[in-house]
PDB file with SEQRES, HELIX, SHEET and CRYST1 records, atoms N, CA, C and O in Angstrom:
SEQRES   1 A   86  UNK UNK UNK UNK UNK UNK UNK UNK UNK UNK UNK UNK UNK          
SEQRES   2 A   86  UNK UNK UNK UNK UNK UNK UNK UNK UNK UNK UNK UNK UNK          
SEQRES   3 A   86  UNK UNK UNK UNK UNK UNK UNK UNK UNK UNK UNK UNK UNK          
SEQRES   4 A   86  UNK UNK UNK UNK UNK UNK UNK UNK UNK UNK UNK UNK UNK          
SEQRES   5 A   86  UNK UNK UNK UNK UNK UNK UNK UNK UNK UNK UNK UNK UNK          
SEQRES   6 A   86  UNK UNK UNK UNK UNK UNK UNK UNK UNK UNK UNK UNK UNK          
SEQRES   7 A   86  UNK UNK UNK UNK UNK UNK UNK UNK                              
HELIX    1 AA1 UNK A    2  UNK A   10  1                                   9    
HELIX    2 AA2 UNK A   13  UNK A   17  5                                   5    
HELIX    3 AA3 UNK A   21  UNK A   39  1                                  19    
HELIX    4 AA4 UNK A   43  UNK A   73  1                                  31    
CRYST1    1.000    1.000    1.000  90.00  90.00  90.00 P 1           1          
ATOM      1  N   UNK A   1      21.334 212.378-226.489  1.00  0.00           N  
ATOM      2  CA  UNK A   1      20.796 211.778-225.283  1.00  0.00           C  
ATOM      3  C   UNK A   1      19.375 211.269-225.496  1.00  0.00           C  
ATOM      4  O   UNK A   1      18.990 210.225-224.969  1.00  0.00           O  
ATOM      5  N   UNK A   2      18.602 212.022-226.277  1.00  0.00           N  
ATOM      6  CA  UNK A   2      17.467 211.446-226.541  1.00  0.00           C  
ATOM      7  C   UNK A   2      17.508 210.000-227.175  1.00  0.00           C  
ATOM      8  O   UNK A   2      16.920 209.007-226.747  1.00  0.00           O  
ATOM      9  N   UNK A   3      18.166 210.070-228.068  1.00  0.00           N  
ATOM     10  CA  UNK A   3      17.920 208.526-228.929  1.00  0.00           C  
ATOM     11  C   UNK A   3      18.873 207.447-228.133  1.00  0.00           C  
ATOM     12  O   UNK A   3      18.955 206.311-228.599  1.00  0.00           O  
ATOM     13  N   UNK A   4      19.672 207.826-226.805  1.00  0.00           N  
ATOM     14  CA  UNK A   4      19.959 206.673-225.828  1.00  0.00           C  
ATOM     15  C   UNK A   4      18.488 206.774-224.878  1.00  0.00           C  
ATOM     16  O   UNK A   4      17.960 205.669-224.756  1.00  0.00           O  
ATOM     17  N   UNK A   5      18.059 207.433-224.479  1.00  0.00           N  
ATOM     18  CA  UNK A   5      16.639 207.634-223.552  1.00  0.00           C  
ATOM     19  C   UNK A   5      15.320 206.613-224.652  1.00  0.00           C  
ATOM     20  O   UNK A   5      14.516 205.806-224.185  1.00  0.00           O  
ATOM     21  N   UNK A   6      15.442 206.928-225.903  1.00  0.00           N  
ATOM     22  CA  UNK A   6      14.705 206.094-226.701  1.00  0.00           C  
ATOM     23  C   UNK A   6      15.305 204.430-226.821  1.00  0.00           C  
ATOM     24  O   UNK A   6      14.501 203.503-226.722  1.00  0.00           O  
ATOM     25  N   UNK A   7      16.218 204.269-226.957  1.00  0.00           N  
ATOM     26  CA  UNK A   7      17.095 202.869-226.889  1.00  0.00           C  
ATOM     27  C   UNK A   7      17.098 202.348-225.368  1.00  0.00           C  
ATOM     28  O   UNK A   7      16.974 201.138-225.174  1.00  0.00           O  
ATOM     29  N   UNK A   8      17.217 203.111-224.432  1.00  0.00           N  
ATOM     30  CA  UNK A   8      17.083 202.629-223.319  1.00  0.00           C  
ATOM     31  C   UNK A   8      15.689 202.030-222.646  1.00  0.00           C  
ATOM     32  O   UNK A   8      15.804 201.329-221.641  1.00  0.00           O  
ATOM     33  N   UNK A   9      14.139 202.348-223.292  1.00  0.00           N  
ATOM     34  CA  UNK A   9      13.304 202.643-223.270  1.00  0.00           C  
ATOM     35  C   UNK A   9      12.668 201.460-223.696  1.00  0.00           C  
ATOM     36  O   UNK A   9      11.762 200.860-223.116  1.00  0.00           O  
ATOM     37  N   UNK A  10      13.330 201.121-224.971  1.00  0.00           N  
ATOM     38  CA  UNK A  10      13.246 199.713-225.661  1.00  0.00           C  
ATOM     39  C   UNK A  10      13.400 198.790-225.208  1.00  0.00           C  
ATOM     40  O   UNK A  10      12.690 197.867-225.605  1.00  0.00           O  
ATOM     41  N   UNK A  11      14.415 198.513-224.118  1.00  0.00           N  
ATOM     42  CA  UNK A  11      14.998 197.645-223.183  1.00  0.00           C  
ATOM     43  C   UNK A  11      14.444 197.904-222.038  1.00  0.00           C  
ATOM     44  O   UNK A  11      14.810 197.124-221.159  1.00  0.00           O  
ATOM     45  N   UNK A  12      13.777 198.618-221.739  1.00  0.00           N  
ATOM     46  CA  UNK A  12      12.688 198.455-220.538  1.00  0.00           C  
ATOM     47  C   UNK A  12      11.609 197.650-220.575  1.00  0.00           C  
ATOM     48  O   UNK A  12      10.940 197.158-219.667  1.00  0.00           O  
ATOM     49  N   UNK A  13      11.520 197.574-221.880  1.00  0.00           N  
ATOM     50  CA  UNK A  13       9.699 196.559-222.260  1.00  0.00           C  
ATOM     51  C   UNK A  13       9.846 195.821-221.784  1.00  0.00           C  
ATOM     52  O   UNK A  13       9.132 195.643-220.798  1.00  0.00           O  
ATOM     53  N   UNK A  14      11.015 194.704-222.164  1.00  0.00           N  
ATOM     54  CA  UNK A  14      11.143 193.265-221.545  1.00  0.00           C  
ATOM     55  C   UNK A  14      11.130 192.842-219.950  1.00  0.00           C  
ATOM     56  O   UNK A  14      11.071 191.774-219.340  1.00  0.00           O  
ATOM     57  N   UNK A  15      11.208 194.120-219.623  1.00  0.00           N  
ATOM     58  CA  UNK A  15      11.916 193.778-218.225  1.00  0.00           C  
ATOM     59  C   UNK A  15      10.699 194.036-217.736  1.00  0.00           C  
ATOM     60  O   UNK A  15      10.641 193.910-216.513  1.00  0.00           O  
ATOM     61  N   UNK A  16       9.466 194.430-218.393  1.00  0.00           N  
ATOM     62  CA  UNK A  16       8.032 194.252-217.771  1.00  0.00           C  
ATOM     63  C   UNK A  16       7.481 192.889-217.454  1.00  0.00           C  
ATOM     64  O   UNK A  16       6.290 192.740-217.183  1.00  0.00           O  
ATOM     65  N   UNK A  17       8.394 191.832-217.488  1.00  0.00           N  
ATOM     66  CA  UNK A  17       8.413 190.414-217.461  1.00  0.00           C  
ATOM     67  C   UNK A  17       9.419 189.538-216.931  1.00  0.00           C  
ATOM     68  O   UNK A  17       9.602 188.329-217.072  1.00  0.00           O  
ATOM     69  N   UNK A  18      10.228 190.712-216.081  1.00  0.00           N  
ATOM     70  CA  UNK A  18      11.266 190.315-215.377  1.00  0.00           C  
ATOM     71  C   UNK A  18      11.005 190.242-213.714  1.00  0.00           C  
ATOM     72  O   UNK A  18      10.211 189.470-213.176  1.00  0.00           O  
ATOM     73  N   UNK A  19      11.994 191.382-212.917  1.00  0.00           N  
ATOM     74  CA  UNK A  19      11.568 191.512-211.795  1.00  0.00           C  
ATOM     75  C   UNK A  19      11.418 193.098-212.134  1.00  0.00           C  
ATOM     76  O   UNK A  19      11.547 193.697-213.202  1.00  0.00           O  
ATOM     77  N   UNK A  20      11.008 193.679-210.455  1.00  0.00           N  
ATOM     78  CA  UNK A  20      11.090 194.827-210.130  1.00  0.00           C  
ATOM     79  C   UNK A  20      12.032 195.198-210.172  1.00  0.00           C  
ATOM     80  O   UNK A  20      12.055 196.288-210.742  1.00  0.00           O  
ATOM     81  N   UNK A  21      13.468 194.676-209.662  1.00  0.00           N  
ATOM     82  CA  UNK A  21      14.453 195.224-209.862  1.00  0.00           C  
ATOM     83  C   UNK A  21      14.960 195.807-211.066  1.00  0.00           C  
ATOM     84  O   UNK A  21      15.312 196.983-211.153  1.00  0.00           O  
ATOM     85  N   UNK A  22      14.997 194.802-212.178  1.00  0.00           N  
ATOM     86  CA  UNK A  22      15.430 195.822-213.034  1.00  0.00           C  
ATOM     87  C   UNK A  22      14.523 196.715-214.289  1.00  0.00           C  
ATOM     88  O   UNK A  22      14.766 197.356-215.311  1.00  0.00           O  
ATOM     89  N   UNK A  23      13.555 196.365-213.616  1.00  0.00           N  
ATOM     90  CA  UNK A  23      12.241 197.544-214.277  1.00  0.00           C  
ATOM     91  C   UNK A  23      12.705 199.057-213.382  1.00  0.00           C  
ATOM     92  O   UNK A  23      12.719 200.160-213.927  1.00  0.00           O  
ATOM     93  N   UNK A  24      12.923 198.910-212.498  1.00  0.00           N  
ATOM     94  CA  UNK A  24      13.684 200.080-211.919  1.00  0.00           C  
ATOM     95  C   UNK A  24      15.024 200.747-212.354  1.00  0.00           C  
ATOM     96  O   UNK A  24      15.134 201.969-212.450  1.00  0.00           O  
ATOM     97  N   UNK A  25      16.091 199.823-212.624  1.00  0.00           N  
ATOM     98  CA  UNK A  25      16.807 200.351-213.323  1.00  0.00           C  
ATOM     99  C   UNK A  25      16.689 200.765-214.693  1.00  0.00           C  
ATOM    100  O   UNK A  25      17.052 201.900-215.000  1.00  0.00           O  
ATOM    101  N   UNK A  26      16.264 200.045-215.477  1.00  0.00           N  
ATOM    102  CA  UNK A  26      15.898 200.359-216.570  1.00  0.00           C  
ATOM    103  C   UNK A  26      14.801 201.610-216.669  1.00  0.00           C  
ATOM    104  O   UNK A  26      15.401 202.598-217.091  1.00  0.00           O  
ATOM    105  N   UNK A  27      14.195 201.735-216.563  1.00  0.00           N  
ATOM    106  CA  UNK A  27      13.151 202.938-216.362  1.00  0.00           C  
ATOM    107  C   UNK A  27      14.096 204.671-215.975  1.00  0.00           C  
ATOM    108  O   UNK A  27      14.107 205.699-216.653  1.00  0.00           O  
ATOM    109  N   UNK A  28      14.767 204.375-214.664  1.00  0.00           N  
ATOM    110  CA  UNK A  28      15.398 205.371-213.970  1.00  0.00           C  
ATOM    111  C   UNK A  28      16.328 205.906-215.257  1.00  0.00           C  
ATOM    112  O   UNK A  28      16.302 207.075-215.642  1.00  0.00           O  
ATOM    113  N   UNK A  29      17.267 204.714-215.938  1.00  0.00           N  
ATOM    114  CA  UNK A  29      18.092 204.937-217.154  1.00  0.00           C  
ATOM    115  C   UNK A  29      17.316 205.302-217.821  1.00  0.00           C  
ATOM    116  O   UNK A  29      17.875 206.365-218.092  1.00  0.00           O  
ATOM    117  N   UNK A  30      16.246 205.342-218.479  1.00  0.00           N  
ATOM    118  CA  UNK A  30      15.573 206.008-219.524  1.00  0.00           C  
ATOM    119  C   UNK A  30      15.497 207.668-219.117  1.00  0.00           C  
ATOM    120  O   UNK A  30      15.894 208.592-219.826  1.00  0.00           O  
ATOM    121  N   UNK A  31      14.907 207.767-217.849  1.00  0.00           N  
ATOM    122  CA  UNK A  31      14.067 209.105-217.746  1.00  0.00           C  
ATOM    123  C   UNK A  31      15.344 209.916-217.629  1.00  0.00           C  
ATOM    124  O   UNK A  31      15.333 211.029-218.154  1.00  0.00           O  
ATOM    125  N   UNK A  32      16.771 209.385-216.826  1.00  0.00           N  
ATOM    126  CA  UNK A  32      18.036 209.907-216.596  1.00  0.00           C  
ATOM    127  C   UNK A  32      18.262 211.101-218.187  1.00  0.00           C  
ATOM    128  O   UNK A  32      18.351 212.318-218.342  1.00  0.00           O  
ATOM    129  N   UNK A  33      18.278 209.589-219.319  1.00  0.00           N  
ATOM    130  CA  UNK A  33      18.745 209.794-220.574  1.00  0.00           C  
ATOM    131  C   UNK A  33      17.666 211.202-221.034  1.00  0.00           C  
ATOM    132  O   UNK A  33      18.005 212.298-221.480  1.00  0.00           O  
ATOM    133  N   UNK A  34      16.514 210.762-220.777  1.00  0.00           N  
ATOM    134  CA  UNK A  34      15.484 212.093-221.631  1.00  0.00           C  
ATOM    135  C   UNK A  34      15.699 213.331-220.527  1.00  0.00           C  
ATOM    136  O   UNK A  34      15.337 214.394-221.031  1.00  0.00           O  
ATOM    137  N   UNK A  35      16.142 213.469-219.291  1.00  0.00           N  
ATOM    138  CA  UNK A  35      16.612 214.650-218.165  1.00  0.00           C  
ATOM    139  C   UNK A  35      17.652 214.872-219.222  1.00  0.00           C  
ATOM    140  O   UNK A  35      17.336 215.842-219.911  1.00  0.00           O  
ATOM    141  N   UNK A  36      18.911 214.254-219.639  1.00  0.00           N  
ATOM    142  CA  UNK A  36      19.957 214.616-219.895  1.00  0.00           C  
ATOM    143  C   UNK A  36      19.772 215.784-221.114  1.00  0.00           C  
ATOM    144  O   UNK A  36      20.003 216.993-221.127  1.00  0.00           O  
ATOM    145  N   UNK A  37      19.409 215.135-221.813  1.00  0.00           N  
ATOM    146  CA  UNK A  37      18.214 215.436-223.491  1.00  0.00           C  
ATOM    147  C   UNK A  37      17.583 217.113-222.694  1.00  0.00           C  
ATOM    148  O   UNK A  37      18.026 218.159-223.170  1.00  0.00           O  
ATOM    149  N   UNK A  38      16.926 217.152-221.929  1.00  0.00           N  
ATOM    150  CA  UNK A  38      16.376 218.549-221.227  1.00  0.00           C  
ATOM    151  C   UNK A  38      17.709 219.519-221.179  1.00  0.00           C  
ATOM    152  O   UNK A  38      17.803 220.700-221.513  1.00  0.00           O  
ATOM    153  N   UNK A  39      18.481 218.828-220.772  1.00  0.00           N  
ATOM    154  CA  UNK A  39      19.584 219.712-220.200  1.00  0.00           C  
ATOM    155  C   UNK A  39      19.833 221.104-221.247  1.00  0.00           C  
ATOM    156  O   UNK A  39      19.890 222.285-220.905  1.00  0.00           O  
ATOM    157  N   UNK A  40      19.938 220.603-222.421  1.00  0.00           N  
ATOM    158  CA  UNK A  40      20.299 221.642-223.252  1.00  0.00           C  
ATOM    159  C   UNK A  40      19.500 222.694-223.447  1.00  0.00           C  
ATOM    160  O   UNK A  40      19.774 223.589-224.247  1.00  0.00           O  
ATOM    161  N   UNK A  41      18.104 222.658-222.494  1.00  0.00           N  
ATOM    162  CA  UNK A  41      17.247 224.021-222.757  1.00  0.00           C  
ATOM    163  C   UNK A  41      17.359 224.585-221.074  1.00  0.00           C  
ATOM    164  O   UNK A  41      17.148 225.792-220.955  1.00  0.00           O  
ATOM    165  N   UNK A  42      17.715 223.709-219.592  1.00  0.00           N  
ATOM    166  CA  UNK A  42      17.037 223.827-218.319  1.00  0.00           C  
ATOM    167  C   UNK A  42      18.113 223.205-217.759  1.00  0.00           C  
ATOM    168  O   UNK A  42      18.520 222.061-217.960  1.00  0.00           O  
ATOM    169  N   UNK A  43      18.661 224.298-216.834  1.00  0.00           N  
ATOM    170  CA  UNK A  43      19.806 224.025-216.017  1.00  0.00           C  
ATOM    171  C   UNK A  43      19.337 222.644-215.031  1.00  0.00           C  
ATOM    172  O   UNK A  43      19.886 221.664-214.527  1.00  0.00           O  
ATOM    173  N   UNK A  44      18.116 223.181-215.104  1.00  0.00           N  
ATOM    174  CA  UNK A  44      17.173 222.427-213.598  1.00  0.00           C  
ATOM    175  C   UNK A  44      16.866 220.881-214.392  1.00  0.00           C  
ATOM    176  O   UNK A  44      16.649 219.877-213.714  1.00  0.00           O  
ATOM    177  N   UNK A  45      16.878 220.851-215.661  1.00  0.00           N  
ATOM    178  CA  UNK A  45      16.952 219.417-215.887  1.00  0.00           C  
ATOM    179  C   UNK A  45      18.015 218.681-215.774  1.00  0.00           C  
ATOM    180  O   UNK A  45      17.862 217.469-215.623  1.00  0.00           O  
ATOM    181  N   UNK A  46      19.511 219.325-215.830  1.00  0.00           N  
ATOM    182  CA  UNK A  46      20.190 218.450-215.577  1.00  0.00           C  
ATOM    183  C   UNK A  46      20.376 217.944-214.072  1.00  0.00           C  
ATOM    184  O   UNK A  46      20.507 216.826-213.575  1.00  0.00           O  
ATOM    185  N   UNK A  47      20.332 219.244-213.558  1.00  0.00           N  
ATOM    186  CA  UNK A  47      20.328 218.916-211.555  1.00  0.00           C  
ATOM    187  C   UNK A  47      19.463 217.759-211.350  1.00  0.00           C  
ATOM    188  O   UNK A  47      19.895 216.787-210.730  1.00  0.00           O  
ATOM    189  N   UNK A  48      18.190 217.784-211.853  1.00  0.00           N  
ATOM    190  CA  UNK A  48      16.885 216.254-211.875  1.00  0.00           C  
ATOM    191  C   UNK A  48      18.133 215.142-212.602  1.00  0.00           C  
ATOM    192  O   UNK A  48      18.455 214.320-211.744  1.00  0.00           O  
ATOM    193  N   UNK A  49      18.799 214.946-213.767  1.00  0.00           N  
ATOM    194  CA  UNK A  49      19.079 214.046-213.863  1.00  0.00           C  
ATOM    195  C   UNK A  49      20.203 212.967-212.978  1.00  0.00           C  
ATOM    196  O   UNK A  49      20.365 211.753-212.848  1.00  0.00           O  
ATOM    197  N   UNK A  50      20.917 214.401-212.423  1.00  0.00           N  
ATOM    198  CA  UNK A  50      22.044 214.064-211.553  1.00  0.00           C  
ATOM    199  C   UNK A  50      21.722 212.934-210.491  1.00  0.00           C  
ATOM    200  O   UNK A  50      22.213 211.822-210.296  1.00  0.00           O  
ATOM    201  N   UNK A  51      20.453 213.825-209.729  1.00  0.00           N  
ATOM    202  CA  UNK A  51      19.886 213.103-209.207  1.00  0.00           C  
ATOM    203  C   UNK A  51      19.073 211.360-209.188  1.00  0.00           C  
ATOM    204  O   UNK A  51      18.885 210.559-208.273  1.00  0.00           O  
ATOM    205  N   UNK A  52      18.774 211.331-210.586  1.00  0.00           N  
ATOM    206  CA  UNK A  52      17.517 210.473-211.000  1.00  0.00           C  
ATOM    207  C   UNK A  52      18.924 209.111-211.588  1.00  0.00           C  
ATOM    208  O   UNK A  52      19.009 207.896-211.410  1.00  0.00           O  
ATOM    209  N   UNK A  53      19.838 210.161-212.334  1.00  0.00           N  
ATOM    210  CA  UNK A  53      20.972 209.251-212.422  1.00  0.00           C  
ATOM    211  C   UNK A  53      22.021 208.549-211.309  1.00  0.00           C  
ATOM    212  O   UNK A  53      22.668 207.510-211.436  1.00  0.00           O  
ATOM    213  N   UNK A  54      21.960 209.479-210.179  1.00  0.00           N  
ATOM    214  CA  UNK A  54      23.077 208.579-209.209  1.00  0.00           C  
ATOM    215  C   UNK A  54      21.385 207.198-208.624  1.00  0.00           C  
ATOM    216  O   UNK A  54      21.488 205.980-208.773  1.00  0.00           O  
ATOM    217  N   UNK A  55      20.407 207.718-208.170  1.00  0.00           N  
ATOM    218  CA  UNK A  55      19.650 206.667-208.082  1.00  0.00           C  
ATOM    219  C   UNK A  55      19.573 205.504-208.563  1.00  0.00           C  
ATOM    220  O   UNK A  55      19.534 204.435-207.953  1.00  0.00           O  
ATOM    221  N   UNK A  56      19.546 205.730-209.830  1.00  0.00           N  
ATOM    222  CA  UNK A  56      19.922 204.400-210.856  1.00  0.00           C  
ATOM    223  C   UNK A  56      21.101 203.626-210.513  1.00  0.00           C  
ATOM    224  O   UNK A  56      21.150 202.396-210.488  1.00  0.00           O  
ATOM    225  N   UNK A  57      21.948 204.345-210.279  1.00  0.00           N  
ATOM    226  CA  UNK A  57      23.242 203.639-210.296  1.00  0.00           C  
ATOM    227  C   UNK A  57      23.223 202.539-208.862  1.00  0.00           C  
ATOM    228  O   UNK A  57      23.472 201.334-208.809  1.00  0.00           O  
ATOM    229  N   UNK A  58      22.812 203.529-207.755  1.00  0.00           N  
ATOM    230  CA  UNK A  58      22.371 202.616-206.839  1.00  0.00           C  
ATOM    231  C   UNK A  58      21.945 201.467-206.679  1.00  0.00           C  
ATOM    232  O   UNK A  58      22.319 200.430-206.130  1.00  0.00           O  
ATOM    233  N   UNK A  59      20.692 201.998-207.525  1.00  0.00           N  
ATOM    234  CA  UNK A  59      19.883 200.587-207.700  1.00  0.00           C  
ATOM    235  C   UNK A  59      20.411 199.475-209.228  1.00  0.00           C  
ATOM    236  O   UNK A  59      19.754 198.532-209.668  1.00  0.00           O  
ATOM    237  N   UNK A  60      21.300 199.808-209.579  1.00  0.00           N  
ATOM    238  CA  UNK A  60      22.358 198.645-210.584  1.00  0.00           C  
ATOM    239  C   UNK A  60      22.794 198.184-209.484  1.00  0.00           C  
ATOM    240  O   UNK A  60      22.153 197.213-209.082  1.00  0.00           O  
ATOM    241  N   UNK A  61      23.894 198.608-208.652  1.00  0.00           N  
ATOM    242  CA  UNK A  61      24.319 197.869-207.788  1.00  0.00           C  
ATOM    243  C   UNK A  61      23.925 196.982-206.591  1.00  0.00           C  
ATOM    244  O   UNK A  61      24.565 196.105-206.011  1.00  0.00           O  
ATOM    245  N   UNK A  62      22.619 197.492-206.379  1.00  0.00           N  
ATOM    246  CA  UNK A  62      21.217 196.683-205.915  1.00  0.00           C  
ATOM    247  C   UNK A  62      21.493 195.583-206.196  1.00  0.00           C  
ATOM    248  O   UNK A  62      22.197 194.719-205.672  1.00  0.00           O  
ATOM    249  N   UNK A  63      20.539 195.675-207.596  1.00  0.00           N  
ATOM    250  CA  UNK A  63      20.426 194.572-208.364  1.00  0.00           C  
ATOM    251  C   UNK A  63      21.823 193.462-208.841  1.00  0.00           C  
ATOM    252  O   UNK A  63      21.971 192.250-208.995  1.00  0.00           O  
ATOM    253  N   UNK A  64      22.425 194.337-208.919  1.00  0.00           N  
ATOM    254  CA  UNK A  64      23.711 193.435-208.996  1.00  0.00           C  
ATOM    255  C   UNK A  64      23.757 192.265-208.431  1.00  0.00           C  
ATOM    256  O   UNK A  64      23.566 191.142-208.898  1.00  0.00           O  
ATOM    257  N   UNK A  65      24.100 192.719-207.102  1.00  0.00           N  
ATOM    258  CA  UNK A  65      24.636 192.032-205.849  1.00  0.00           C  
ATOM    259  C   UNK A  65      23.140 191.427-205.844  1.00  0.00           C  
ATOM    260  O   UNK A  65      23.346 190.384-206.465  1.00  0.00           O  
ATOM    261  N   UNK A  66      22.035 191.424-205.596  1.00  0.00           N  
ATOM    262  CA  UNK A  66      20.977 190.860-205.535  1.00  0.00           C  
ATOM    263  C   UNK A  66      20.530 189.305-206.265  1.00  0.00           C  
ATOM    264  O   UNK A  66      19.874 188.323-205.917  1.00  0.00           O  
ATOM    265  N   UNK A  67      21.164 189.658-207.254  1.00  0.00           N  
ATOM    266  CA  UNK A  67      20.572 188.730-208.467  1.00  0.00           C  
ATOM    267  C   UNK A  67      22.149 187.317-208.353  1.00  0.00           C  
ATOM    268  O   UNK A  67      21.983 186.193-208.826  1.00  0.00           O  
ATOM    269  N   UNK A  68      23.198 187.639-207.822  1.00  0.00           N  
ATOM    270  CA  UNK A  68      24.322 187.563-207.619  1.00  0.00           C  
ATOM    271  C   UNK A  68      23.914 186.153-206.685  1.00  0.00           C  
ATOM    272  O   UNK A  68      23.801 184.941-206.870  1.00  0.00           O  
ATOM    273  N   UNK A  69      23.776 187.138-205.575  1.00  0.00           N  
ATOM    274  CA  UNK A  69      23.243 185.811-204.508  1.00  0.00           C  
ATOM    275  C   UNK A  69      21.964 185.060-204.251  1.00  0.00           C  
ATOM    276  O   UNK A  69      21.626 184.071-203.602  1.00  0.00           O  
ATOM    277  N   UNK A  70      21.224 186.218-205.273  1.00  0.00           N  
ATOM    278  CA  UNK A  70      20.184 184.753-205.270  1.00  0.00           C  
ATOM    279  C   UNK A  70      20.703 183.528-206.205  1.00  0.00           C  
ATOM    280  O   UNK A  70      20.563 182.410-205.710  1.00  0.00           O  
ATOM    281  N   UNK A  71      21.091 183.580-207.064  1.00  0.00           N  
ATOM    282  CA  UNK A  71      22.106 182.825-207.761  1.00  0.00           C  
ATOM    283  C   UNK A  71      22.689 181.484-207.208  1.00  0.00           C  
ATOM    284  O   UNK A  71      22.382 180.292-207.212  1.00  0.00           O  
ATOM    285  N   UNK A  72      23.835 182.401-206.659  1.00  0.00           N  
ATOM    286  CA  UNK A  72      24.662 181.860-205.818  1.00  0.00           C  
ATOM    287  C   UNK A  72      24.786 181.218-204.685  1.00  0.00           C  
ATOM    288  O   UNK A  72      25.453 180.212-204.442  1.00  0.00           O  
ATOM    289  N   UNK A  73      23.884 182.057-203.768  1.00  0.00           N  
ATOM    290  CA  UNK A  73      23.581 181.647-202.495  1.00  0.00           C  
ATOM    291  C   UNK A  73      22.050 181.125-202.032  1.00  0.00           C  
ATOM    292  O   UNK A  73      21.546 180.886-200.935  1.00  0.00           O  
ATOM    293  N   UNK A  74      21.500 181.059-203.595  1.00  0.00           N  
ATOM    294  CA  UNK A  74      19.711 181.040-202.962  1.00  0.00           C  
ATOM    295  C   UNK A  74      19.105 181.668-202.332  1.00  0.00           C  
ATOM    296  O   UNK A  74      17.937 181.367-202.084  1.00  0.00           O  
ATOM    297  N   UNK A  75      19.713 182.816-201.829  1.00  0.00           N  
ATOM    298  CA  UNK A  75      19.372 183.803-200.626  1.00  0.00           C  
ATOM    299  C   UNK A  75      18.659 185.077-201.706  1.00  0.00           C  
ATOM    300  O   UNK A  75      19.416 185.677-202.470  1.00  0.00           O  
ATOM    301  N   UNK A  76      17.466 185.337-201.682  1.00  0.00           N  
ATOM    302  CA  UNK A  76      16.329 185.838-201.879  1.00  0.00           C  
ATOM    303  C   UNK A  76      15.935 187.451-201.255  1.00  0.00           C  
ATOM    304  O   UNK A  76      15.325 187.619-200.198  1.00  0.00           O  
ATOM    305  N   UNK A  77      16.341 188.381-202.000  1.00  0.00           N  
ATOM    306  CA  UNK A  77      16.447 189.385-201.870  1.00  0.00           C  
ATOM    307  C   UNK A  77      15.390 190.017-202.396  1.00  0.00           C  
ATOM    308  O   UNK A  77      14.939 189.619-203.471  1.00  0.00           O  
ATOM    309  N   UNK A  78      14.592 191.536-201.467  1.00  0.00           N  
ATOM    310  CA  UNK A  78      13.237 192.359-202.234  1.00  0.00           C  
ATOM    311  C   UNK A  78      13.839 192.745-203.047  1.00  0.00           C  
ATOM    312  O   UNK A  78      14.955 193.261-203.106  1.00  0.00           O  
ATOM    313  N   UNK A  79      12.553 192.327-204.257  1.00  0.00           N  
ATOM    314  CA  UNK A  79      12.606 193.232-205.774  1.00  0.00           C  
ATOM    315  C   UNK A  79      12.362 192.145-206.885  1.00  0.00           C  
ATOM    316  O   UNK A  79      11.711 192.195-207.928  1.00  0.00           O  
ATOM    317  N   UNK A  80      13.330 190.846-206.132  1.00  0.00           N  
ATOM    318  CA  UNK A  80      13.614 190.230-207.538  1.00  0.00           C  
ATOM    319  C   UNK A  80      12.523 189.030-207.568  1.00  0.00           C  
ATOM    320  O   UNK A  80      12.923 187.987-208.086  1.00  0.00           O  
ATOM    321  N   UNK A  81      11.617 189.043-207.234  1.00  0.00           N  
ATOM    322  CA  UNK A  81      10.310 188.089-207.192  1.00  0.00           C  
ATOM    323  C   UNK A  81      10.314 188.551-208.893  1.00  0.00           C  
ATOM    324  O   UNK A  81      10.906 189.574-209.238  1.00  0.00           O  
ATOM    325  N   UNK A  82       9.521 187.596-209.981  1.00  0.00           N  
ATOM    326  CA  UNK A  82       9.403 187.624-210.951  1.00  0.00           C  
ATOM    327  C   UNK A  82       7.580 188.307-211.064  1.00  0.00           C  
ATOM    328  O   UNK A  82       6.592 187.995-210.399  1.00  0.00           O  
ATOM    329  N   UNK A  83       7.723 189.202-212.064  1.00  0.00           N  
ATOM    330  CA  UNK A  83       6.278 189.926-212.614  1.00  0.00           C  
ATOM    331  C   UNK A  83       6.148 189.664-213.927  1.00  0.00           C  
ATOM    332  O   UNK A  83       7.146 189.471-214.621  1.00  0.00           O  
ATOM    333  N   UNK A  84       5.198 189.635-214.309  1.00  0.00           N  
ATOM    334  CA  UNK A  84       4.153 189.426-215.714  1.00  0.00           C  
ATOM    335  C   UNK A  84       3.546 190.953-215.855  1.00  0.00           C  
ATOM    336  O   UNK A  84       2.521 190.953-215.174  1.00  0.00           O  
ATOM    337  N   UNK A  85       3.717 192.122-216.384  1.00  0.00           N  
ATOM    338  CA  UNK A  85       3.159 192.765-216.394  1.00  0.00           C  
ATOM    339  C   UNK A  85       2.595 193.169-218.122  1.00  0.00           C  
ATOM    340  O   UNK A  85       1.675 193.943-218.388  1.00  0.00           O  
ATOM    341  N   UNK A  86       3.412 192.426-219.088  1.00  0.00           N  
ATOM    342  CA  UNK A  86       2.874 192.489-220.376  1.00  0.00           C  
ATOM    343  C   UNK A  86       3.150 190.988-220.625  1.00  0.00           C  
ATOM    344  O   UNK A  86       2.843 190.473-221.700  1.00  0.00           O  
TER     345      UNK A  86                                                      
END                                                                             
């Protein structure tokens, strides 16, 4: 789990130049992956990931549908304004 939390992590950089949206997902997937990685010493890390992981998932499907119709429909949904942050 760690070296998906590290790979996932990698693929967060870019998205420091994307939107918010999926700097959120991406991020949430990282910390999910290094909770998961905890698990094997802390019951209580996996309960955090459960958590930190259904969030994520949420917010994929957010973004999904978000990015979908702005697309599609031009219709302009919070999150996905574009950031420059590196």
């Amino acid at each position: 789990m760690t070296l998906w939390g590290v790979f996932t992590t990698l693929f967060f950089v870019p998205t420091l130049r994307k939107n918010g949206c999926l700097m959120f997902v991406f991020g949430s997937l990282s910390i999910t992956f290094f909770l998961l990685a905890g698990g094997q010493w802390s019951k209580s890390c996996l309960t955090a990931a459960g958590y930190v992981g259904f969030l994520c998932g949420c917010s994929a499907i957010y973004t999904a549908f978000a990015e979908i119709w702005q697309e599609s429909l031009g219709f302009n949904m919070p999150g996905l304004r574009p950031v420059r942050f590196i």
